[in-house]
C-alpha positions as CSV (number, residue, x, y, z in Angstrom):
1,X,231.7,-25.5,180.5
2,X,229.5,-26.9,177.9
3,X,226.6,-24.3,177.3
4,X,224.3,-27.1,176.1
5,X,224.5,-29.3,179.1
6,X,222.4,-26.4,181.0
7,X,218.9,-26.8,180.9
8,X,217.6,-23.9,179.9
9,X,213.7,-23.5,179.5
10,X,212.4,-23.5,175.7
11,X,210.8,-19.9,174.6
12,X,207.6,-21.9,173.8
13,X,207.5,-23.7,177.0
14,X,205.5,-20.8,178.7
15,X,202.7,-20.8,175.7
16,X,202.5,-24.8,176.0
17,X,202.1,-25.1,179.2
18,X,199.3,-22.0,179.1
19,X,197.8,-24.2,176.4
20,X,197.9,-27.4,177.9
21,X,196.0,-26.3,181.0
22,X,193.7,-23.9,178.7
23,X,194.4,-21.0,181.0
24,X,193.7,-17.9,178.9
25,X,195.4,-15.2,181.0
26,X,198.6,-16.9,181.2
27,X,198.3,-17.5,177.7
28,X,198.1,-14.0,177.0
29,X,200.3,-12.9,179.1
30,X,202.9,-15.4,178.0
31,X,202.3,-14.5,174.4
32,X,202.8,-10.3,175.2
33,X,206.0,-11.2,176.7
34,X,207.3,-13.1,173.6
35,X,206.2,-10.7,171.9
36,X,207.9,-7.3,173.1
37,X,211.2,-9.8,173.0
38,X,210.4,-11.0,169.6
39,X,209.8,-7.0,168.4
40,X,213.2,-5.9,170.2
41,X,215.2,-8.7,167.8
42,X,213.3,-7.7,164.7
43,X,211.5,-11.1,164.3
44,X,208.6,-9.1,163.1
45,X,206.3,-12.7,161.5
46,X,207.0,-13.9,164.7
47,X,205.6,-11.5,166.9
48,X,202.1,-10.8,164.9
49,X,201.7,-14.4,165.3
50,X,202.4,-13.5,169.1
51,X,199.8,-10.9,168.6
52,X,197.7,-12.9,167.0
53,X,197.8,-15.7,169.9
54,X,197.0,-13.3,172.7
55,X,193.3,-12.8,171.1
56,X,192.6,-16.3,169.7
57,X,191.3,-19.1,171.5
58,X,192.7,-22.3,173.1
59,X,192.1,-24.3,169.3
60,X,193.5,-21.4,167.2
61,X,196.1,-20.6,169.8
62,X,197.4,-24.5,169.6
63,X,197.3,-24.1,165.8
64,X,199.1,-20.3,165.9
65,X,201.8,-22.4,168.4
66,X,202.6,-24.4,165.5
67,X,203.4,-21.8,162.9
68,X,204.9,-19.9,166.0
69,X,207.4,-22.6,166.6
70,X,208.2,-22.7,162.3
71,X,208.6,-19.2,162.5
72,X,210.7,-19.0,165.7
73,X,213.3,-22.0,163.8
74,X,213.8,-19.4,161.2
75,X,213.9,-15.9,162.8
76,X,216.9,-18.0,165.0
77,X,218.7,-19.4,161.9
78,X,218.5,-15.9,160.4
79,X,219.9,-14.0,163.3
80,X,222.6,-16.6,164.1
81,X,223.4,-15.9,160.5
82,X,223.2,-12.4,160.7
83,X,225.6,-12.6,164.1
84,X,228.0,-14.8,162.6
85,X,229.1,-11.9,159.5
């Protein structure tokens, strides 16, 4: 079975959607989560900007998804190299 052909939600999609209906505890919440995953991997830039999103609000969380997202391309192209040795 193709792995790609599953639809598998995004690791953002929980921070967007917080974001898009400016709910702050869910954006919070969502962020903490990413965050203790993001910490357990070693993708330590990516989870201080986790950090940083659970305390900011809706307009510097958007902006903090943005650089999240940048950061998050990286940390995976990194670790798929890193898993590949």
């Amino acid at each position: 079975m193709d792995d790609t052909a599953v639809p598998t939600p995004t690791l953002l999609e929980p921070i967007d959607e917080a974001i898009a209906s400016r709910d702050g505890g869910e954006l919070h919440r969502a962020a903490h989560g990413l965050r203790a995953a993001l910490l357990m991997v070693g993708a330590v830039r990516a989870a201080e900007l986790t950090a940083a999103m659970e305390r900011a609000s809706m307009a510097e969380a958007a902006r903090l998804r943005d650089l999240l997202a940048a950061e998050l391309a990286r940390a995976t192209a990194e670790l798929t190299l890193i898993a590949g040795r």
